[in-house]
C-alpha positions as a printed Julia matrix, in Angstrom:
86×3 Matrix{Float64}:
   0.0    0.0     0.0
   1.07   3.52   -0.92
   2.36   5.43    1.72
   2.07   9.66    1.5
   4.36  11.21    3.55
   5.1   15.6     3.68
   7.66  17.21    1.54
   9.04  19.6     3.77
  12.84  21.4     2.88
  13.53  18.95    0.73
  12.7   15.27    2.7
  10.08  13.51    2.68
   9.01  13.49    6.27
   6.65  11.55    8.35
   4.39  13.4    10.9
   5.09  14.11   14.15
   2.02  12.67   15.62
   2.41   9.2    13.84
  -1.04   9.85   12.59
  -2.48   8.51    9.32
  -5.36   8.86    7.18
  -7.19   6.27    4.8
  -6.46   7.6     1.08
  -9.59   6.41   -0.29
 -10.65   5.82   -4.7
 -13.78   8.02   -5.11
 -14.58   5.58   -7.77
 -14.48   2.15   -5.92
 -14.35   2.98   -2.55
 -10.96   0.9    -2.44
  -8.55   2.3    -0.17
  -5.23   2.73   -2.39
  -2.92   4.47    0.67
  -2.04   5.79    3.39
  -1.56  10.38    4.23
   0.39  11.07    6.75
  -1.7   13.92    8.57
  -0.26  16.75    9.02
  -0.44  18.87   12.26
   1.21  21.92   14.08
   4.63  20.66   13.59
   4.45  20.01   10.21
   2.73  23.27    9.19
   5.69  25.0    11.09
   8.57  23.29    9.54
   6.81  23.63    6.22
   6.57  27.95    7.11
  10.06  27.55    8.29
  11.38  25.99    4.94
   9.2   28.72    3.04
  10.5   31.33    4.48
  14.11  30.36    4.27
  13.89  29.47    0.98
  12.83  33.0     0.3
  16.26  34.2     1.39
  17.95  32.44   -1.41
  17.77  32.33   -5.11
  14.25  31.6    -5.55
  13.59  34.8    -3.21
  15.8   36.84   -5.63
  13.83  35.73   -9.16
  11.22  37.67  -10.59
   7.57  36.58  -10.93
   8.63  36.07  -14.81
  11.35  33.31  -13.7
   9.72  31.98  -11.34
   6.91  31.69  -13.59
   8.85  30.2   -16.06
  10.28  27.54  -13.76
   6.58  26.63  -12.45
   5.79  25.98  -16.26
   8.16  23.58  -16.97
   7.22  21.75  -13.37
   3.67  21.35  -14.96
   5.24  20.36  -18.38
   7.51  17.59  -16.37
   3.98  15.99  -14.57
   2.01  16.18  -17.34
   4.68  13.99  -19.32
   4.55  11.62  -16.7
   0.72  12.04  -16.01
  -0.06   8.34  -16.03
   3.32   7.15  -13.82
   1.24  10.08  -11.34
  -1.49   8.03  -11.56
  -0.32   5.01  -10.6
């Protein structure tokens, strides 16, 4: 079974709670994973890694770049829409 865990700075991080969630197909009903729920902790290490990532390059790019940069993130999962899916 799948397991979701949080991105946060980088790492793939379980939550502090040890708390999961059911990830359910709206289709069948059949339960296809596992979220890892997120709480205080993780909200505040995920602010934390915002804000510091801020203070380096991405920080310094214009909306343009960053723009740019978002748009080929969308281009990259839409190749690989169906490995997403899986």
């Amino acid at each position: 079974m799948k397991e979701i865990k949080h991105f946060i700075n980088g790492a793939f991080v379980d939550s502090a709670s040890g708390r999961t969630f059911e990830d359910i197909n709206p289709v069948n009903g059949q339960v296809i994973g596992r979220v890892h729920e997120a709480g205080r902790a993780e909200v505040d290490a995920a602010v934390r890694a915002a804000r510091a990532a801020l203070k380096g390059p991405w920080g310094k790019m214009t909306v343009a770049e960053r723009a740019e940069i978002l748009h080929r993130v969308a281009d990259g999962v839409t190749a690989r829409f169906d490995e997403f899916l899986e």
